[in-house]
C-alpha positions as CSV (number, residue, x, y, z in Angstrom):
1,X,-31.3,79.0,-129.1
2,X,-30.0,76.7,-126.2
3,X,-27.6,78.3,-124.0
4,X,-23.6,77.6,-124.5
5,X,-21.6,75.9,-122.0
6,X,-18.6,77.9,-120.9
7,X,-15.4,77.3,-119.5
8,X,-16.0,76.1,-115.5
9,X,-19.4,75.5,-116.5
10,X,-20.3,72.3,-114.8
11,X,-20.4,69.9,-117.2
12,X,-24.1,68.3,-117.4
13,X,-24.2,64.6,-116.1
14,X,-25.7,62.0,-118.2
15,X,-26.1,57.9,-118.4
16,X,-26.7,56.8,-122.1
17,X,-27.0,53.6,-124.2
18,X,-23.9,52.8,-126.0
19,X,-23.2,50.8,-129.5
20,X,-22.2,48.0,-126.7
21,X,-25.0,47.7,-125.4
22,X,-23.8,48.8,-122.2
23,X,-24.5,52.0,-120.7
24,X,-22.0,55.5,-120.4
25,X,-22.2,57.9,-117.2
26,X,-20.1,60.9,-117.1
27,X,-20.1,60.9,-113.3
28,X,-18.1,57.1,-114.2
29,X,-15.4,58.9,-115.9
30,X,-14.7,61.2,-112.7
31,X,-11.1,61.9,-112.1
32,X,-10.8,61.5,-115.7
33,X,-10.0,64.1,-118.6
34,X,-13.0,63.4,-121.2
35,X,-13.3,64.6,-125.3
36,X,-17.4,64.3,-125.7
37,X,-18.0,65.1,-129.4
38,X,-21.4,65.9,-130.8
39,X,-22.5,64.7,-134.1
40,X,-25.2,64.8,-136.2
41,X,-25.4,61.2,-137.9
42,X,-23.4,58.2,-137.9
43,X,-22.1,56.8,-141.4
44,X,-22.3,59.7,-143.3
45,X,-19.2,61.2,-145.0
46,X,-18.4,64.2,-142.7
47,X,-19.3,62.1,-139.6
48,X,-17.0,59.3,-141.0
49,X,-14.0,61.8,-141.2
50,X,-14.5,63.3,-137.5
51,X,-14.6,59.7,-136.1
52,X,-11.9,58.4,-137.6
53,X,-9.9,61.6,-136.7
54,X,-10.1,60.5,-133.4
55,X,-9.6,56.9,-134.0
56,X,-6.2,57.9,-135.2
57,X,-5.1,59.8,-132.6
58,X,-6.8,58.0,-129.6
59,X,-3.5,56.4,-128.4
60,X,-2.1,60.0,-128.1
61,X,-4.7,61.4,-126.8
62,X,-5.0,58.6,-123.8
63,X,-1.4,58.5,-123.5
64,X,-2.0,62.8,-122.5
65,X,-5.2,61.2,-119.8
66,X,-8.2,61.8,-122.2
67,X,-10.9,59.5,-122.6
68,X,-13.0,59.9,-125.8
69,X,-16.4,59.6,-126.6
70,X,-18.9,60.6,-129.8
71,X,-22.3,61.0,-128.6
72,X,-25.2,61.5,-131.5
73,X,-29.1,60.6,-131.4
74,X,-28.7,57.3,-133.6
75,X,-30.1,54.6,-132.1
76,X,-27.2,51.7,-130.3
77,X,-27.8,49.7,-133.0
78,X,-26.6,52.0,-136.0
79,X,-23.9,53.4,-134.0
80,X,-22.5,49.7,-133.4
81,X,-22.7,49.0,-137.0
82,X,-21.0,52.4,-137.6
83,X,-18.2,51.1,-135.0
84,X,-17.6,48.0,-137.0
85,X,-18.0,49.1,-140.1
86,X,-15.1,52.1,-139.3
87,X,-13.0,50.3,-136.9
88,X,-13.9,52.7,-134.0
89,X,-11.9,51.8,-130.7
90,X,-14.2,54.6,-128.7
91,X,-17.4,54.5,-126.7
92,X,-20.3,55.7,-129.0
93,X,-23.2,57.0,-127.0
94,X,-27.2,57.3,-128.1
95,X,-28.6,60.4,-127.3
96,X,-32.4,59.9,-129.2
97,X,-34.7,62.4,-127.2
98,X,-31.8,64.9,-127.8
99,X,-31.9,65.6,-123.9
100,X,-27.8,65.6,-123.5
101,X,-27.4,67.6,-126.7
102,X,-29.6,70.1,-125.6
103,X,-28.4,70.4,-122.1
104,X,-25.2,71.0,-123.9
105,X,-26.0,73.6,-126.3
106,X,-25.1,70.8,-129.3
107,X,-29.2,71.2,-130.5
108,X,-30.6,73.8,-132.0
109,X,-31.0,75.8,-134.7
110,X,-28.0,76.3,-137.3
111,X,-27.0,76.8,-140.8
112,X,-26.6,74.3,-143.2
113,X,-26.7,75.4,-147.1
114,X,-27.5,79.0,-146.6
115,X,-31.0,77.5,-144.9
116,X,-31.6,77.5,-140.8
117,X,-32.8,74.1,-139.7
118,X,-32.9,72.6,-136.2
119,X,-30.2,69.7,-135.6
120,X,-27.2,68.5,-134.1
121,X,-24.4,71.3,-134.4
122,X,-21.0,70.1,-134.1
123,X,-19.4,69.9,-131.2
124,X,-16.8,69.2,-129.1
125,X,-16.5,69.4,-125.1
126,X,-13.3,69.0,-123.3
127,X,-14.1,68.4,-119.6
128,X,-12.2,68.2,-116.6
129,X,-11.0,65.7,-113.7
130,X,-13.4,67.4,-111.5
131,X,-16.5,67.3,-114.3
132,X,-16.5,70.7,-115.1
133,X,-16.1,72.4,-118.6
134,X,-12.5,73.4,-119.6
135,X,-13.2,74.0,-123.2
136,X,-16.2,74.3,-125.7
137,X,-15.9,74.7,-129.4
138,X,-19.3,74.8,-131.3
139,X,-19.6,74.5,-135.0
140,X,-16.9,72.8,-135.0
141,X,-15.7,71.4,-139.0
142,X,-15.5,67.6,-139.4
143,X,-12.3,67.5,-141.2
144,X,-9.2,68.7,-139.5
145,X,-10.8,69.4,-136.2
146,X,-9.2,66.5,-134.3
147,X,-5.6,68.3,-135.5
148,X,-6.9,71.8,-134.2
149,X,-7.9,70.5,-131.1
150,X,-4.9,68.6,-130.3
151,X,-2.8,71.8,-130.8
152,X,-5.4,73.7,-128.6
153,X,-4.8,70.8,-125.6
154,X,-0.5,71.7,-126.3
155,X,-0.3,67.9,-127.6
156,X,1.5,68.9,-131.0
């Protein structure tokens, strides 16, 4: 099992691809709130509903100082045909070794269907001006976790 990041936790620094083609740092974001949200696979149903959660309330969410960002281990090229195809107005980072995931506790061994199997478990990182962890949820649901979250940050 890969260790759990914790509140004041530094958060672990990384520089991915993006479905831009561009690339993402964390240490860029500095001085900045940031939502990183683990998932396991872009375009699939549960994925879908998480993304477009925060697609919906990504004006609200800026407009409070947070920047968004999904990070999974599809390659840029899916993840830019998932951003088109679902309209999302967020950076969408590639994580394919798994490297980030794991140094964030988001790989690893879960349930899914009563069976334990080794993937990307849900998650979502709130992390602070000064790049340290504020808040971690793990196993997180896709649907209606964007809403729980927002009343965790005091924004509804």
């Amino acid at each position: 099992m890969t260790d759990r990041l914790k509140p004041g936790d530094p958060a672990p620094e990384f520089t991915l691809p993006t479905d831009d083609g561009g690339t993402l740092s964390l240490a860029g974001l500095r001085g900045r709130k940031v939502i990183l949200y683990a998932y396991p696979a872009a375009m699939t149903p549960g994925c879908t509903k998480q993304a477009c959660d925060f697609r919906d309330s990504l004006a609200s969410l800026q407009a409070a100082g947070y920047e968004v960002m999904g990070i999974s281990p599809d390659k840029p090229a899916k993840l830019a045909k998932f951003r088109d195809r679902d309209a999302i107005t967020f950076p969408l980072v590639s994580d394919e070794d798994k490297a980030v995931l794991t140094a964030y506790g988001a790989f690893g061994e879960k349930q899914m269907y009563g069976r334990t199997v080794t993937g990307v478990i849900r998650s979502t990182f709130v992390v602070d001006e000064d790049g340290k962890i504020e808040q971690a949820f793990y196993n997180v649901r896709a649907t209606g976790h964007v809403a729980k979250l927002r009343r965790d940050l005091g924004l509804d």
